[in-house]
C-alpha positions as CSV (number, residue, x, y, z in Angstrom):
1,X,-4.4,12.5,-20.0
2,X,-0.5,12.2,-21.2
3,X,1.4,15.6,-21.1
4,X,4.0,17.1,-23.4
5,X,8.2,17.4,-21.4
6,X,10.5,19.8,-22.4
7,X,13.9,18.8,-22.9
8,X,15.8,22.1,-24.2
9,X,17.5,21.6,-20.9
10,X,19.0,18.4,-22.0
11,X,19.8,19.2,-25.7
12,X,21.4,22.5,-24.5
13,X,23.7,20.8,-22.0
14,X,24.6,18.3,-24.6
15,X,25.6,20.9,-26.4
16,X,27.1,22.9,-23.7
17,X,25.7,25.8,-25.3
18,X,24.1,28.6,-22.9
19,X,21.1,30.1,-22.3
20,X,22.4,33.8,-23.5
21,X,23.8,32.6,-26.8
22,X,20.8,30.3,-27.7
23,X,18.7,33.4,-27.2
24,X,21.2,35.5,-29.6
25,X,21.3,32.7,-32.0
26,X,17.8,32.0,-32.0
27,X,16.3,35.2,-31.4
28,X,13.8,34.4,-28.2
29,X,14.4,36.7,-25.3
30,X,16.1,34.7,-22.4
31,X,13.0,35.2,-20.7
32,X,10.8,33.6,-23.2
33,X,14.3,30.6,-23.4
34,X,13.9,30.3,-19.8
35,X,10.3,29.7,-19.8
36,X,10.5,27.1,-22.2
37,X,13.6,25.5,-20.7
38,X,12.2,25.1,-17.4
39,X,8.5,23.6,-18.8
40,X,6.7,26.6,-18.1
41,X,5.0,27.2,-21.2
42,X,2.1,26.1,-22.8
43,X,2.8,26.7,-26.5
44,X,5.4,27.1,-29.0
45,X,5.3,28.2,-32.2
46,X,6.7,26.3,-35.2
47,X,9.0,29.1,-36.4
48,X,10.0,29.2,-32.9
49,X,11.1,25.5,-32.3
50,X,12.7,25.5,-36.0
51,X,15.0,28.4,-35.3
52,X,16.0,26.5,-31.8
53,X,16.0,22.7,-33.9
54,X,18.5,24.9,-36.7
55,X,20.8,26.3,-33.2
56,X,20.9,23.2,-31.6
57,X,21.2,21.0,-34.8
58,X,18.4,18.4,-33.2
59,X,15.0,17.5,-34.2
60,X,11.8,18.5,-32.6
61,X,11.6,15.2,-30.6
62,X,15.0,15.7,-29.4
63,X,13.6,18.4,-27.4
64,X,9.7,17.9,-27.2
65,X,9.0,14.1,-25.3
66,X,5.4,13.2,-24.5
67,X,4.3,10.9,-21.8
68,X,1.2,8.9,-22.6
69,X,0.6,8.8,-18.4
70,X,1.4,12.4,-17.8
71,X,3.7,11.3,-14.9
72,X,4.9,14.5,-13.5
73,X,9.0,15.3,-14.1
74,X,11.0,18.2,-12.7
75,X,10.4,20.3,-15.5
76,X,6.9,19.8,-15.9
77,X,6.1,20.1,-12.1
């Protein structure tokens, strides 16, 4: 069964923005940012990954990936 990879990680550092001001901006506690950052979630709301896509000007698949093989990655693991 494939798996879904987080790359907030990624987009963030390419846009060298940080965890506290992507939580101001998009209104998620850092908790929840962390969570999510780190692949430890198991959902996201669309209102959610908008406010983060309207942030980080990216698209959803800039930061959602999925791996048809489920291979395990360092965020996913």
């Amino acid at each position: 069964m494939g798996q879904i990879i987080l790359r907030l990680d990624r987009v963030m550092a390419d846009r060298k923005i940080s965890l506290n001001d992507l939580s101001e901006k998009v209104g998620v506690s850092n908790v929840n940012l962390s969570k999510m950052k780190n692949g430890k979630i198991s959902a996201i709301r669309f209102s959610t990954l908008e406010a983060i896509c309207d942030a980080l000007d990216c698209q959803p698949g800039d930061i959602l990936e999925y791996d048809p093989n489920g291979t395990p990655t360092p965020a996913s693991e």
